[in-house]
C-alpha positions as CSV (number, residue, x, y, z in Angstrom):
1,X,0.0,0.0,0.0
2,X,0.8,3.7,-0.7
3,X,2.3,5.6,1.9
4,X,-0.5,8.5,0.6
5,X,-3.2,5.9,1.4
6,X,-1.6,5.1,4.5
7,X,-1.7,8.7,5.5
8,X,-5.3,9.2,4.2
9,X,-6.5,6.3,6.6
10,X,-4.7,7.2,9.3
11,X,-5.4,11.1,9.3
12,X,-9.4,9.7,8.9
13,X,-9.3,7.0,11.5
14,X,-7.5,9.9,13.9
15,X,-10.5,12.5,13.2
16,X,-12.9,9.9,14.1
17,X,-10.9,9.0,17.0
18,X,-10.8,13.2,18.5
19,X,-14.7,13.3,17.8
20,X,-15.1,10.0,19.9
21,X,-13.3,11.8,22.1
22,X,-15.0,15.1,22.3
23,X,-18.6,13.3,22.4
24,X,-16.9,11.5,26.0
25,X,-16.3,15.0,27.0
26,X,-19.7,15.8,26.5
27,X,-21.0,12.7,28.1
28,X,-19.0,12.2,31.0
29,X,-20.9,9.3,32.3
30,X,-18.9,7.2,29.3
31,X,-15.6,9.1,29.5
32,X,-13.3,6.1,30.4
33,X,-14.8,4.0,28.2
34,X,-13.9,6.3,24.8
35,X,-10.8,6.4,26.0
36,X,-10.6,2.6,25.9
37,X,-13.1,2.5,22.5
38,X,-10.5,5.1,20.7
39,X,-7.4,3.1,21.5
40,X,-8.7,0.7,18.9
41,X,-7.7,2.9,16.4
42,X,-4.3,2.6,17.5
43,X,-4.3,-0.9,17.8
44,X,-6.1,-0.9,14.3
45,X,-3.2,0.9,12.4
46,X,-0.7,-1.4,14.2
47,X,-1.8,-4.0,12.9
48,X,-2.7,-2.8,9.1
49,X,0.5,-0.3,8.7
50,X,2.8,-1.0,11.6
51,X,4.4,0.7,15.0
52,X,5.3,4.0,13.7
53,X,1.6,5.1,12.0
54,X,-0.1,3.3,15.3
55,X,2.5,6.1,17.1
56,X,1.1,9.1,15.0
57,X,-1.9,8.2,15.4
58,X,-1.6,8.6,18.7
59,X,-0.1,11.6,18.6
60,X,-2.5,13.1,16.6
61,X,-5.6,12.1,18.5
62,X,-3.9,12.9,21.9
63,X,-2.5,16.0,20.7
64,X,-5.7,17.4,18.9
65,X,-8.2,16.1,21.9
66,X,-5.9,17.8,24.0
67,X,-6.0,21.1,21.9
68,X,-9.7,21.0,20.9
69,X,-11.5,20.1,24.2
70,X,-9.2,20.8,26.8
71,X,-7.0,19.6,28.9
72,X,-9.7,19.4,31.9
73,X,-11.1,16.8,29.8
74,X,-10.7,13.3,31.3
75,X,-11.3,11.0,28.3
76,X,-8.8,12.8,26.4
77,X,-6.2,12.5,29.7
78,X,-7.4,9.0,29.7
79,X,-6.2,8.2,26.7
80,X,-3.1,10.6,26.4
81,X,-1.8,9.0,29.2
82,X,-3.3,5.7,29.7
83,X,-4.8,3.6,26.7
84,X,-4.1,5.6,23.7
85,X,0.3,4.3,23.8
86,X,-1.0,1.4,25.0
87,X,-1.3,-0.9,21.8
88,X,2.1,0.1,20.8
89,X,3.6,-0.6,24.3
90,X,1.5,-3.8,24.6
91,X,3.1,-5.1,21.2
92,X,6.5,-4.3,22.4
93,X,5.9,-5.6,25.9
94,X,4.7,-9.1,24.5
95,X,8.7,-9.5,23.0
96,X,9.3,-10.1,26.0
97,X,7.7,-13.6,26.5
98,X,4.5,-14.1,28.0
99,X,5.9,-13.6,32.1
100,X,7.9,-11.0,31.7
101,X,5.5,-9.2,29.4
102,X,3.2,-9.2,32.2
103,X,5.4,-8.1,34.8
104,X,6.7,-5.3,32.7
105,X,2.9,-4.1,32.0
106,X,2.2,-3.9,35.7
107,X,5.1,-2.3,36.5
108,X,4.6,0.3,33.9
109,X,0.7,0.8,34.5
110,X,1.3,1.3,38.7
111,X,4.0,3.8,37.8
112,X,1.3,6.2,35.6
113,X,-1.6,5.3,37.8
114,X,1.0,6.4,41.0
115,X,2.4,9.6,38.9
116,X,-1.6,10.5,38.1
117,X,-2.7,10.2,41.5
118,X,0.5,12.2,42.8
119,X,-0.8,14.8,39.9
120,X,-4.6,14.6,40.7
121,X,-4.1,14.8,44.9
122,X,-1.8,17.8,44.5
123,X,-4.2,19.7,41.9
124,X,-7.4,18.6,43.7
125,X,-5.6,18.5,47.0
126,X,-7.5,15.0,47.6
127,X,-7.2,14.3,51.1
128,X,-4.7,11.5,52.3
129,X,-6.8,8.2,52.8
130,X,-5.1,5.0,52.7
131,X,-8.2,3.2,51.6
132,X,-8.8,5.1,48.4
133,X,-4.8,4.6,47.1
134,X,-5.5,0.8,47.6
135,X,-8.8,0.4,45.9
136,X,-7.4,3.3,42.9
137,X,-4.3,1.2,42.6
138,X,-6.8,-2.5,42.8
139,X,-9.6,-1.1,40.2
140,X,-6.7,0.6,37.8
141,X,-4.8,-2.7,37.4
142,X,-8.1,-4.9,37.1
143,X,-9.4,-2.5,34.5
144,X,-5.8,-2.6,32.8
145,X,-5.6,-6.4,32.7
146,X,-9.0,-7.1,31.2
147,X,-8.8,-4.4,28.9
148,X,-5.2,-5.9,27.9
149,X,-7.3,-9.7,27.4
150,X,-9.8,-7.9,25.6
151,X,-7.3,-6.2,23.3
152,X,-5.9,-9.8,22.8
153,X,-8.6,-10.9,21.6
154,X,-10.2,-8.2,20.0
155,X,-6.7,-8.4,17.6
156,X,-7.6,-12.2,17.6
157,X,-10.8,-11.8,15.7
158,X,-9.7,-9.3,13.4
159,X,-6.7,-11.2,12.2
160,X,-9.3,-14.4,11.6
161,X,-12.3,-13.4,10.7
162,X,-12.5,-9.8,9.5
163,X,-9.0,-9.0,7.8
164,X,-9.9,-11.0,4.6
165,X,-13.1,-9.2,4.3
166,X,-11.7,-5.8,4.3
167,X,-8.2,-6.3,2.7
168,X,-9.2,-5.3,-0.3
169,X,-10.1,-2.2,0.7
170,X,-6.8,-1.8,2.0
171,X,-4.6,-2.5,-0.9
């Protein structure tokens, strides 16, 4: 494929992503859960064009959400920070091997989770409560490892059942 019609998809796929984005904003009841929906296109372009355009993507869709609706907006933080790198570092991260790609995942998820609590506390001056930390750290990690499963097999499908039927389109 072209490196035009690469482009084309990608900038596309990256507009859609920043209106996904801005509609969380909007409705904040689903803001977490764009955040996750969006980092598909990521994963998406990794797997069509490779880990450089799945990069730019992100850049792009972090970088405009950013921009357009704020920084004050937590489905774009969510994603800038949390599940929008996270397909690329996922594919990198299962090099590893299957034990030490887990242990470097939870490493590096409990070391943004702890940085965006430090951040949150000190700009919302949360009060210091022991409990909270521990069920934050709990719910983060058992929202990043089934979202990580799901991911799995999510690319799983794709690969199986829906790349023939939309390779064409893609040449």
């Amino acid at each position: 494929m072209k490196k035009t019609k690469k482009l084309v998809i990608c900038a596309i796929l990256s507009s859609i992503g920043v209106a996904l984005i801005l509609l969380g904003t909007f409705l904040q009841f689903i803001d977490v859960s764009v955040a996750f929906i969006v980092a598909l296109i990521p994963l998406f372009c990794l797997a069509e064009f490779g880990i450089g355009w799945s990069i730019g993507v992100y850049l792009v869709i972090s970088i405009l959400s950013i921009l357009i609706v704020g920084p004050e907006s937590f489905a774009a933080f969510c994603f800038a920070f949390f599940t929008g790198l996270w397909p690329a570092l996922k594919y990198l991260f299962e090099k590893l091997g299957k034990v030490w790609s887990w242990v470097v995942k939870m490493v590096y998820i409990n070391v943004m989770f702890v940085i965006s609590y430090l951040v949150f506390a000190y700009i919302l001056q949360l009060p210091d409560v022991l409990w909270q930390k521990i069920l934050y750290l709990v719910l983060g990690n058992l929202v990043f490892v089934l979202a990580d499963i799901m991911y799995t097999r999510l690319m799983k499908l794709y690969f199986f059942n829906v790349r023939d039927k939309i390779s064409r389109f893609l040449k």
